[in-house]
C-alpha positions as CSV (number, residue, x, y, z in Angstrom):
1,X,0.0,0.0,0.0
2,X,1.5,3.2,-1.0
3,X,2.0,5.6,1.9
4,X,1.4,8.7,-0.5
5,X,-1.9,8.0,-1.3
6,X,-3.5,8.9,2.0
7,X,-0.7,10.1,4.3
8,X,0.1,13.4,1.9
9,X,-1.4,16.3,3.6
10,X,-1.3,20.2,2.7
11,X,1.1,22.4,4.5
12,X,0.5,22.9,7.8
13,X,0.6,26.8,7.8
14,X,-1.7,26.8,4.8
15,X,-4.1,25.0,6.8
16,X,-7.7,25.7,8.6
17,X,-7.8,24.4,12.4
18,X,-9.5,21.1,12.1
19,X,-12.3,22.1,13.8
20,X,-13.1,24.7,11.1
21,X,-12.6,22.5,8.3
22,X,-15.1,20.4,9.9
23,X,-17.8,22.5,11.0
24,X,-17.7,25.2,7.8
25,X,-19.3,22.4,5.2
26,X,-21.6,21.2,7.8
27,X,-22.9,24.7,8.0
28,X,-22.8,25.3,4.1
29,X,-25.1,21.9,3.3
30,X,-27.4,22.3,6.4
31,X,-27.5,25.3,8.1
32,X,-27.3,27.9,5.0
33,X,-30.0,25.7,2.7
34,X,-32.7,25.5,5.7
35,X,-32.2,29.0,6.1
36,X,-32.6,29.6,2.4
37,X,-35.5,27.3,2.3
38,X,-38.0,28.9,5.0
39,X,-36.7,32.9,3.5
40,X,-37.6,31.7,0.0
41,X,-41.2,30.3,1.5
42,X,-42.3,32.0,3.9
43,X,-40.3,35.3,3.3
44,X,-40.8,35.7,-0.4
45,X,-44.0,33.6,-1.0
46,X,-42.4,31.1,-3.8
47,X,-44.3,27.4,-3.7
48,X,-42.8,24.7,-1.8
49,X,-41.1,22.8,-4.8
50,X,-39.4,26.5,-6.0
51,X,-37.8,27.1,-2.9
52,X,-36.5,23.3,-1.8
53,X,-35.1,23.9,-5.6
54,X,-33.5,27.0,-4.5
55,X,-32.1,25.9,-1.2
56,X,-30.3,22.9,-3.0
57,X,-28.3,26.1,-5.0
58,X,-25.5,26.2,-2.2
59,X,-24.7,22.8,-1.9
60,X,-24.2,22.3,-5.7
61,X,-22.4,25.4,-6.0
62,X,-20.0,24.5,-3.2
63,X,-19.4,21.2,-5.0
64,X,-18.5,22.7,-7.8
65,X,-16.6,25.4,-6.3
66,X,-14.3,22.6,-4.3
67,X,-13.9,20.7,-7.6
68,X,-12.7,23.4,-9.5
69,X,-10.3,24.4,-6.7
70,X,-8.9,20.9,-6.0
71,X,-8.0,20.1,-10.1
72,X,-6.6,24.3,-10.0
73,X,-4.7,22.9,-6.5
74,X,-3.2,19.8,-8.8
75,X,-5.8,17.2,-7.1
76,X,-2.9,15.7,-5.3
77,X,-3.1,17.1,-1.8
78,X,-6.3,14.6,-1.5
79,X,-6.5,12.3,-3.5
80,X,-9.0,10.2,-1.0
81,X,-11.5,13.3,-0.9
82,X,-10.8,13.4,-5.1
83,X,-12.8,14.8,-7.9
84,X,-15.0,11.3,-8.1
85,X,-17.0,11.6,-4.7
86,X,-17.7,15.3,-5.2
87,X,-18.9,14.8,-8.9
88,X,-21.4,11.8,-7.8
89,X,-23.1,14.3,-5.4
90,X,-23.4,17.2,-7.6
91,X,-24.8,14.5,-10.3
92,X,-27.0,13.5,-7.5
93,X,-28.0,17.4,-7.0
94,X,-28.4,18.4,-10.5
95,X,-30.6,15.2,-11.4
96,X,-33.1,16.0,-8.6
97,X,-33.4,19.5,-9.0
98,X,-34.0,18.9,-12.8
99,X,-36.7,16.1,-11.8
100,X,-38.2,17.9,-9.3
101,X,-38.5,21.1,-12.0
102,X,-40.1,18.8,-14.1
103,X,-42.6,16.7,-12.3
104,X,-43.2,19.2,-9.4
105,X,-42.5,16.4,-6.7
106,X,-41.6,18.1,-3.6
107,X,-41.2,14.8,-2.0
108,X,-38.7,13.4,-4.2
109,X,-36.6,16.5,-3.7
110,X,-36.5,15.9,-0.2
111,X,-35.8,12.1,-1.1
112,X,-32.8,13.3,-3.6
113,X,-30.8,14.8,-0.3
114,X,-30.9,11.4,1.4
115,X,-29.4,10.0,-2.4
116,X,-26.8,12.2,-1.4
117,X,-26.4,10.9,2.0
118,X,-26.0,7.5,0.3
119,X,-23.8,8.7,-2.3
120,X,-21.1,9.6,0.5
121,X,-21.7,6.6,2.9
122,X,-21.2,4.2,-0.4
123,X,-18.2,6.1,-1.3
124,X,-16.7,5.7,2.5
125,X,-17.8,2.1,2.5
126,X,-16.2,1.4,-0.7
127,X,-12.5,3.2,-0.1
128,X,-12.7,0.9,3.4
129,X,-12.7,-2.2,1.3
130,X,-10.2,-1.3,-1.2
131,X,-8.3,-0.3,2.0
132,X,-7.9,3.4,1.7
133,X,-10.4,4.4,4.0
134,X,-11.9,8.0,3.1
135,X,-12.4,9.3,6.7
136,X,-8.8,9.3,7.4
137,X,-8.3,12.3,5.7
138,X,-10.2,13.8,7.7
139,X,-9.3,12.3,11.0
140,X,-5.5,13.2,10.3
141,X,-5.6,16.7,11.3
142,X,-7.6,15.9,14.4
143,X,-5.3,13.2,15.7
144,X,-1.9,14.9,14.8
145,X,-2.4,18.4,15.4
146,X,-0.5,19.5,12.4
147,X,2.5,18.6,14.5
148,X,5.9,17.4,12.4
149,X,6.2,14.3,14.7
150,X,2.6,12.9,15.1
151,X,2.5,13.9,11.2
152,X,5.7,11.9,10.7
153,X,4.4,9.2,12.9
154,X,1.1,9.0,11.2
155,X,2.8,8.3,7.9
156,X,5.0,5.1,9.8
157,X,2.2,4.2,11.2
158,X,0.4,3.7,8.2
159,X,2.8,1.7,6.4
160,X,4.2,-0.6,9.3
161,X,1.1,-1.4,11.5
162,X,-1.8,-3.5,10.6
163,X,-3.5,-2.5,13.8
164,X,-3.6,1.1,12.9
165,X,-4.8,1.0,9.4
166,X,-7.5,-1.5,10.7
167,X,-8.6,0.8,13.2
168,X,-8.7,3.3,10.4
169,X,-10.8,1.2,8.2
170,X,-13.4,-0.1,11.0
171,X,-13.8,4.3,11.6
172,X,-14.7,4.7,8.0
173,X,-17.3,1.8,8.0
174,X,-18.9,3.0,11.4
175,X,-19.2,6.4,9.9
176,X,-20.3,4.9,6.1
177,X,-22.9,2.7,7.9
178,X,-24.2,5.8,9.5
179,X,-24.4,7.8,6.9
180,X,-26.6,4.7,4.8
181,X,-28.8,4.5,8.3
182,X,-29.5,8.6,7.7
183,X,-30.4,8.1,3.9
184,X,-32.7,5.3,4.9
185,X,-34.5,7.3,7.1
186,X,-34.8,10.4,4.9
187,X,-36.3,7.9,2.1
188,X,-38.9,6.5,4.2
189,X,-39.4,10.4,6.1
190,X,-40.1,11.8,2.5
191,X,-42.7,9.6,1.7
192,X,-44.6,9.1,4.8
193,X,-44.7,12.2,6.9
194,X,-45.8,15.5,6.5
195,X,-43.7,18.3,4.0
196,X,-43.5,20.5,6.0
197,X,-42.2,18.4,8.9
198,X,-39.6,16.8,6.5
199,X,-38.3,20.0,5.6
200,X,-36.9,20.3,9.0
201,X,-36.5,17.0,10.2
202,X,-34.1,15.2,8.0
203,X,-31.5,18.0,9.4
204,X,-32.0,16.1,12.9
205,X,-31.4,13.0,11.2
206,X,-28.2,14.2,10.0
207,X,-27.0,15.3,13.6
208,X,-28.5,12.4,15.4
209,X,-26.0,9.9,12.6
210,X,-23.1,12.1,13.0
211,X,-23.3,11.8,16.9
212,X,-24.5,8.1,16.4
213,X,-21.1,7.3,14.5
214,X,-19.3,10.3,16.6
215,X,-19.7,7.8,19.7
216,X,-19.4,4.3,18.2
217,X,-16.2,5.8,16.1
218,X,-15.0,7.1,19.5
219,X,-12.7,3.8,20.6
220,X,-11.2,3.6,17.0
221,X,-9.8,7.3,17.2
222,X,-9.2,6.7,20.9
223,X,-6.2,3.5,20.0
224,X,-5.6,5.8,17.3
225,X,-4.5,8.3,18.7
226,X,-2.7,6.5,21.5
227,X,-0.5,4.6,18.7
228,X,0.3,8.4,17.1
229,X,1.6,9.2,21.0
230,X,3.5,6.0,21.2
231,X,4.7,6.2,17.9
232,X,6.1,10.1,18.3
């Protein structure tokens, strides 16, 4: 397994704090298109279908936006996050805004964000069994601090211990699992309960299988990051 295809990370001073690379798309795809959702309604009187149309807007556009900027970066900083993950979501976003435009469905635009749900869990899943487990690139900068040793030791790690890449892999299925469990339940939410509660609710679902993985992950990050301190 080469040690450059998940252990290459951007330079440290060029970097946001961890936390803030974490929270700012969470606030982007949740926060910002609720918002948009209940000012388009209820604000500026545009039909339920128009305005879950518009608040899908920001989500595609920051797709594209972090496509464009990782093939302008090179694409090789993260090449686990890469251009094929980001591209099934916006094809996900752009198909069900254009079917929902043409059949006037609001419940199958609701539906679509779960697809998207799905779309990420399936890709986490899938880099876990080809080994190259997608949520390590995002756990890196939690567990190491940016720090030149725990970075260093990150990348023996990787290549010399079994245990740590296969608590590595076992964090990106809890979280992929999670993410299919939330998909599941924004399916079934879209079709059987009220619009106007699923506008809101699926964003609960989303929090509830982020602190549902959060705590089940915990352990995995936990030996983790007690191999990093052992290692450094």
């Amino acid at each position: 397994m080469s040690e450059t295809t998940i252990t290459e990370a951007a330079p440290v001073g060029k970097q946001r704090s961890p936390l803030a690379s974490t929270l700012l798309p969470l606030v982007v795809d949740v926060a910002v298109p609720l918002a948009t959702y209940y000012l388009a309604h209820s604000v500026f009187g545009l039909s339920l279908v128009s305005a879950l149309i518009v608040s899908s807007v920001v989500p595609a556009v920051r797709t594209v936006y972090g496509l464009v900027q990782g093939r302008a970066a090179g694409g090789t900083s993260r090449p686990m996050a890469g251009g094929g993950l980001a591209g099934l979501m916006l094809l996900v976003n752009v198909a069900g805004i254009v079917t929902t435009f043409l059949t006037g469905d609001p419940r199958l635009m609701i539906a679509k964000d779960g697809l998207v749900s799905s779309a990420i869990g399936i890709g986490i899943l899938f880099s876990a069994l080809r080994g190259r487990p997608l949520m390590a690139v995002g756990l890196r900068p939690f567990l190491t601090g940016g720090k030149p040793a725990r970075e260093a030791a990150w990348g023996r790690l990787w290549v010399e211990s079994a245990e740590f890449r296969r608590y590595a892999l076992r964090h990106s299925v809890i979280w992929g699992g999670a993410l299919m469990l939330e998909c599941v339940a924004r399916v079934v939410g879209a079709y059987t309960l009220p619009l106007t509660t699923m506008v809101w609710l699926p964003t609960v679902f989303l929090i509830g299988a982020i602190g549902l993985a959060s705590v089940v992950s915990g352990p995995c990050t936990e030996r983790m990051k007690k191999l990093i301190t052992e290692q450094a």
